[in-house]
Structures are given as structure tokens and as C-alpha cells.
C-alpha positions as CSV (number, residue, x, y, z in Angstrom):
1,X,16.4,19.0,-10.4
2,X,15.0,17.5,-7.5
3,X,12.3,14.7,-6.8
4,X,9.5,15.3,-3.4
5,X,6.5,13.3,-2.5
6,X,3.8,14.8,-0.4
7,X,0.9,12.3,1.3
8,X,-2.7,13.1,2.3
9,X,-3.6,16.1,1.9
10,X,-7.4,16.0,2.8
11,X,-8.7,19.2,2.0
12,X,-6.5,21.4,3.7
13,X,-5.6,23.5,0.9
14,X,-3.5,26.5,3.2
15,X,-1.2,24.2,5.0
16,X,-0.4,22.6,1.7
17,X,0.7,25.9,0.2
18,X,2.8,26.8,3.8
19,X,4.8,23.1,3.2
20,X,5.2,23.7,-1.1
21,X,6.8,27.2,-0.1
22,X,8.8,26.5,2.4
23,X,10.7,23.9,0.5
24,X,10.7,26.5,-2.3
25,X,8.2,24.7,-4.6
26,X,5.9,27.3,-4.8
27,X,6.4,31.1,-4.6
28,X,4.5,34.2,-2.1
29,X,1.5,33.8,-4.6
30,X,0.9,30.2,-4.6
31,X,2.5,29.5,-7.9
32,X,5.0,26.8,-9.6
33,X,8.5,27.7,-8.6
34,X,10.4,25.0,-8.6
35,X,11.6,25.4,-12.1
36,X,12.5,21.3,-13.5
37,X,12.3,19.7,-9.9
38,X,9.3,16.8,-9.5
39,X,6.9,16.7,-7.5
40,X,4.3,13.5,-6.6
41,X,1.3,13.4,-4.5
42,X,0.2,10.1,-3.2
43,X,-3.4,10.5,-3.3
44,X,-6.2,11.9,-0.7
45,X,-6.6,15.1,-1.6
46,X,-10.4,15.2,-0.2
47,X,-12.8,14.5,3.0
48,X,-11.8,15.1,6.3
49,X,-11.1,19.2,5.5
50,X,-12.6,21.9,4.2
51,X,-11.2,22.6,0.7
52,X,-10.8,19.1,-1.6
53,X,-11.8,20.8,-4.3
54,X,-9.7,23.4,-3.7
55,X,-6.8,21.0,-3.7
56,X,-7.6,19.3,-6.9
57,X,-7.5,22.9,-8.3
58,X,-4.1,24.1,-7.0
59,X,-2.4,20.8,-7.9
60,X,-3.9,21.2,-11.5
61,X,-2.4,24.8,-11.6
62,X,1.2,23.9,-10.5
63,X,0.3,21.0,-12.9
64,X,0.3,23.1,-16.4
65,X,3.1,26.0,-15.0
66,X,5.1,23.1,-13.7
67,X,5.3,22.0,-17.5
68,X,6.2,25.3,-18.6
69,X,8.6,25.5,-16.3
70,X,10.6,22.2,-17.6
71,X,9.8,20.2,-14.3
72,X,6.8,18.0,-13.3
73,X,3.6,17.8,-10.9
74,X,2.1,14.8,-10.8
75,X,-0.4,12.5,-8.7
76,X,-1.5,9.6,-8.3
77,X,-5.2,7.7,-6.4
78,X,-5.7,7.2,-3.4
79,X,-8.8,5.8,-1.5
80,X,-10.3,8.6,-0.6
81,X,-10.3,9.9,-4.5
82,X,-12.0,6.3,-5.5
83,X,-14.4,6.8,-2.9
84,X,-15.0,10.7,-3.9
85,X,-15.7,9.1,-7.8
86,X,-17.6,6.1,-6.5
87,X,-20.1,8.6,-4.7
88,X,-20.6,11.2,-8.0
89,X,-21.2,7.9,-10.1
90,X,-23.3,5.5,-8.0
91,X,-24.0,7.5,-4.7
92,X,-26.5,5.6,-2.3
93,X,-27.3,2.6,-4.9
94,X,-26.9,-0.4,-3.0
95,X,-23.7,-2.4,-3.9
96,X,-24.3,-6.0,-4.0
97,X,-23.2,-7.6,-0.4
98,X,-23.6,-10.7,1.6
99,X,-22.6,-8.9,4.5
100,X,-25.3,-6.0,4.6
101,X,-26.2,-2.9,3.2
102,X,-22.9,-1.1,1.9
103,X,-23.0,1.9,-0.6
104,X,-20.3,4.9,-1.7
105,X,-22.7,7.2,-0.1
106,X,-22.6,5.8,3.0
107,X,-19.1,5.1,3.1
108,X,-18.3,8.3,2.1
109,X,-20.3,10.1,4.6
110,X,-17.9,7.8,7.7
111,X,-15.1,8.7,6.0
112,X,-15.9,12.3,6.4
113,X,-16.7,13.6,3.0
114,X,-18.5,16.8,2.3
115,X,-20.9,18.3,0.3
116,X,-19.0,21.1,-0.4
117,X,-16.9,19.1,-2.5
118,X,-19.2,16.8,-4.1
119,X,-20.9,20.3,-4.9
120,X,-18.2,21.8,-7.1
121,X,-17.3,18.9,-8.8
122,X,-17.0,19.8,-12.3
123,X,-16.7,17.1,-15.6
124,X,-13.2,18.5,-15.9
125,X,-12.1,17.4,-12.3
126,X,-14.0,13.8,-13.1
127,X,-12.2,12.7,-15.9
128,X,-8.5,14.4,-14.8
129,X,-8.9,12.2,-11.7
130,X,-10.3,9.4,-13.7
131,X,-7.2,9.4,-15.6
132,X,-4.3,9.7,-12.8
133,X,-2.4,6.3,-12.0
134,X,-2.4,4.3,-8.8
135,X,1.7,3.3,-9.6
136,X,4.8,4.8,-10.6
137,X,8.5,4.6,-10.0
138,X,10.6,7.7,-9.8
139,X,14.0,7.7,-9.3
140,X,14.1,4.1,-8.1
141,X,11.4,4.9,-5.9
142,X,8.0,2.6,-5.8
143,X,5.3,5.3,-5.6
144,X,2.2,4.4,-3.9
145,X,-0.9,5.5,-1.2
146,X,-1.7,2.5,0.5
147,X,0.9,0.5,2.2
148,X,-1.0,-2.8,0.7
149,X,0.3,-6.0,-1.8
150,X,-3.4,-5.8,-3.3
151,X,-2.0,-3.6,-5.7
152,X,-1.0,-7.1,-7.5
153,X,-4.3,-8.3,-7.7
154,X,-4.8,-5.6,-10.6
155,X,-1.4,-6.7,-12.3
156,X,1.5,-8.1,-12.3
157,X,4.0,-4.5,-13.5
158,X,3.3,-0.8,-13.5
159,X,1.6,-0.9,-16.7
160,X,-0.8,-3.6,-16.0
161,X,-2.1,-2.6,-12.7
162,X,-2.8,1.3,-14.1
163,X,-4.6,-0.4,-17.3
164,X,-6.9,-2.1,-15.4
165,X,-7.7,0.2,-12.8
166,X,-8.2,3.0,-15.8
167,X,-10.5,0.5,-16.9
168,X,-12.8,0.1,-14.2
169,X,-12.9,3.7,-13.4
170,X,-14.2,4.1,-16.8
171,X,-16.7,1.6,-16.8
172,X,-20.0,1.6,-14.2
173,X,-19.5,-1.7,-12.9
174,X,-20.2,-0.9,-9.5
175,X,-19.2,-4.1,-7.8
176,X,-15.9,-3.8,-9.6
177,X,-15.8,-0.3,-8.1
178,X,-16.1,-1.1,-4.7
179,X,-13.6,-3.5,-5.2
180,X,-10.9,-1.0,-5.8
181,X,-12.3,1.3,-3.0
182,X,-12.0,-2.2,-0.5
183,X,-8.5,-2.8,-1.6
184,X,-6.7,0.9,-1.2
185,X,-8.1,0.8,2.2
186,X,-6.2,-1.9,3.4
187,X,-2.4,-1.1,4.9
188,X,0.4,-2.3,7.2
189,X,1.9,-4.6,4.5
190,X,5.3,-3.4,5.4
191,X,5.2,-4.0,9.1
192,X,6.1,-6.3,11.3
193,X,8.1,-9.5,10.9
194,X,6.6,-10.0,7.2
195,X,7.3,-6.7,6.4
196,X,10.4,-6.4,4.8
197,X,9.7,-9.8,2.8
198,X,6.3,-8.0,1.6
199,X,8.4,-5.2,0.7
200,X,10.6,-6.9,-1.1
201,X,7.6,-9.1,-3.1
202,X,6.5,-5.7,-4.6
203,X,9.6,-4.0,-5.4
204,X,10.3,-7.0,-6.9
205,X,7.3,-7.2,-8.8
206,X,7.1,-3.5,-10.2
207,X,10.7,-2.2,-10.0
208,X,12.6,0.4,-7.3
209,X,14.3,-0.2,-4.1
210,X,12.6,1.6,-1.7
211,X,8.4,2.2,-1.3
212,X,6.9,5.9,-0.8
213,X,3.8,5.3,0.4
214,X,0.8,7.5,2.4
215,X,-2.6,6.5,3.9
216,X,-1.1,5.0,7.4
217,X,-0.8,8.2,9.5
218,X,3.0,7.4,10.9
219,X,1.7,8.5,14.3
220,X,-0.7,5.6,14.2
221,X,2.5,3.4,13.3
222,X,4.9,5.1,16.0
223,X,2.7,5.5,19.1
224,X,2.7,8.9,18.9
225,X,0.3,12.0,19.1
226,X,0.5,13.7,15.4
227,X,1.7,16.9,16.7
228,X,5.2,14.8,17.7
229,X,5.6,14.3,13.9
230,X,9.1,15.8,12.6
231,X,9.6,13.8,9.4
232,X,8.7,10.3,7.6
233,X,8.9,7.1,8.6
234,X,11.7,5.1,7.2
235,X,10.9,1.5,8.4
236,X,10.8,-2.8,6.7
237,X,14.7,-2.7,6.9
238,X,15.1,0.5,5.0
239,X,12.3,-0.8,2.3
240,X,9.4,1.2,3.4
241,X,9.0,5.1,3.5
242,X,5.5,6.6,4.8
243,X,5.0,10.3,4.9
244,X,1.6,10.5,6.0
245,X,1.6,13.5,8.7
246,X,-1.8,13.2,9.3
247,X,-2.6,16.1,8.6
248,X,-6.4,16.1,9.5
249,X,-5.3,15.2,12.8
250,X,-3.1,18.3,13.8
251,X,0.0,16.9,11.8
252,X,2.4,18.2,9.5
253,X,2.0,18.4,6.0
254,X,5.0,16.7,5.1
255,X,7.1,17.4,1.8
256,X,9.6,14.8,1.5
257,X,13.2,15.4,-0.7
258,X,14.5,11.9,-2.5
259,X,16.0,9.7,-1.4
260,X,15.7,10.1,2.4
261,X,18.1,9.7,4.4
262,X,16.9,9.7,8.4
263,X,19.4,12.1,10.8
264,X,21.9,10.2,12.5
């Protein structure tokens, strides 16, 4: 049995399928073959390509025959899934603002969501995101998208911050909405000279050793172009693990064994 994490996906359902079979995770047809091994996605599976939808599908099918199998698939929100709900629910209805006029529609639309998706949005795939987490911790690692503390403003331990963020997905308070949406989008906790002390505050807080995190595109973090991505980004004194390729970009969909141990 072995644990991987994948980042942001964003709609690009093909490359996803290359990465899952080349580490063996999914066979020549696109189905569940890792047998008990676990596998997390840290959120974004839509905007920015051409097949969210299609993501949410395939992840769902490795899903149920990863279960049959004795092993796991699992995932948890990222921002671009809160901002995917927040535009089915509440679409261009103004969300109350002192600083001008914000809504999920229009927010969506910058962040490069599609119609397509919106489109084929079925109940089903509503309330089976509704229902993912925004924590978890796997084999002492702290699961998360964004590389943010605000995670603590929901909660104080796992169980706290996913009750309360169930909750407001549930609900139609849109302010309350937004306010999750605003929050995932923030990043770069982990970095610079803080960054290993904010590292530390949150493992502290909701158990692990090391962070797994997506939604900072390591080639953002490194200086880079994307297409000079070979692997995550193990950075905050060894505290901090992102493994967003950037996909959407031109960079590799990145499927990441734990624990991860960088090349000497």
C-alpha cells in the first residue's frame, strides 16, 4: 500500500490519466489499478481547461472501483471548486462589499471558468463536492490546497474546520460564501523567514509533520518557466511540500509518492 497526492488539475482530464498510469494507478483503459494504495487530490479540478467536468467524473469512477479494490481515492476543496459552487448557487447576485461590485460570476469568469462546465453540472456532482473536506492528515502528512493559516479561522483541529465549512456550503449565506472563496485564495504562508514558524503553527494545530499543499504553481515559487518543472517543492525547513505543476501553464501533472524525499 502506497499513499500519492496530485495538485490542480484544472480541467485537463488526458494529462491526468497519462500521470495516474504511469505511476501505475490507473490501467490502458482509464480505470482503478492500484489495488489498496491511496490516492488524494488537493482540489482544482475545474477552470482554466477544457474538461472539469470531466475530471469530477473520472475521479468519481476511480472513487467507487478504488473501494472495491481495498484502497482509497479521495479529495478534498480547493478554491477554484468553492468558486465553481459559489457561481451554480448565487451566480451574478451582488455580494455585499465596501470595496465595489464583486460577485461569483464575475470572479469566476477572471479565473477562467467555462460554460461548458457550469453546463453539465448535474445535482449529483453538487452535493458530492459539497460534501468533500478542506483538511486531512494521511500518513503524518497535513493535506491541504492553499498554502494559507486561514484555514484556522474555520477551526481550531481537522474536525472543526471541515464542520464548519460543510456548514456554510450547505447553507445560502452568500457573504459567508465569499468568505471561504477569499480565504483559499490566499498563499505563501510557508515562505520566507516566517515560513517555517507558520508551518509549524498549523501542524501544530491540526496534527502531521510535514504540509502537502497545491494552488501556488512552484514555478511561481522557484523562478522558473513551468516546463523546467521535474518534481515538488520541498521547502519551510523541510515543513512544506507543494506539488502544483501548473499544469494549465504547460507543466507537469505531478503525482507525488509519500513521504518525499528530494534526490541528493
Amino acid at each position: 500500500m502506497s499513499v500519492y497526492v496530485v495538485g490542480d488539475v484544472h480541467g485537463h482530464r488526458d494529462a491526468l490519466v497519462d500521470a495516474l498510469r504511469a505511476e501505475g494507478l490507473v490501467d490502458s483503459d482509464g480505470n482503478w489499478a492500484g489495488v489498496d494504495d491511496r490516492l488524494w487530490f488537493l482540489g482544482d479540478f475545474t477552470d482554466r481547461g477544457p474538461d472539469g467536468v470531466g475530471v469530477i467524473d473520472l475521479v468519481r469512477q476511480l472513487q467507487a472501483q478504488a473501494a472495491e479494490a481495498g484502497g482509497s481515492v479521495q479529495m478534498l476543496l480547493g478554491n477554484h471548486e468553492i468558486l465553481l459552487l459559489g457561481m451554480y448557487h448565487f451566480g451574478d447576485r451582488p455580494v455585499p462589499s465596501d470595496f465595489g461590485p464583486r460577485s461569483f460570476a464575475r470572479s469566476w469568469e477572471i479565473n477562467g471558468g467555462l460554460l461548458s462546465d457550469q453546463d453539465r453540472l448535474t445535482p449529483e456532482h453538487i452535493e458530492w463536492l459539497t460534501e468533500r473536506p478542506l483538511v486531512a492528515v494521511d500518513e503524518d502528512h497535513l493535506l491541504l490546497h492553499s498554502d494559507t493559516l486561514e484555514y484556522l479561522d474555520w477551526g481550531e483541529d481537522l474536525e472543526s474546520i471541515n464542520a464548519t465549512a460543510h456548514e456554510i456550503l450547505s447553507g445560502s449565506n452568500i457573504e459567508a460564501w465569499w468568505d471561504v472563496w477569499r480565504r483559499m485564495t490566499t498563499r505563501y504562508a510557508f515562505r520566507g523567514p516566517d515560513g517555517e514558524e507558520n508551518a509549524d503553527r498549523l501542524l501544530a494545530a491540526l496534527g502531521g509533520s510535514r504540509i502537502v499543499h497545491g494552488h501556488s504553481v512552484i514555478a511561481d515559487q522557484l523562478g522558473i518557466h513551468p516546463t523546467q518543472i521535474e518534481g515538488p517543492y520541498l521547502y519551510a525547513g523541510g515543513k512544506a511540500l507543494g506539488i502544483d505543476g501548473g499544469l494549465f501553464v504547460g507543466g507537469p501533472c505531478l503525482v507525488v509518492k509519500l513521504p518525499f524525499e528530494p534526490e541528493d
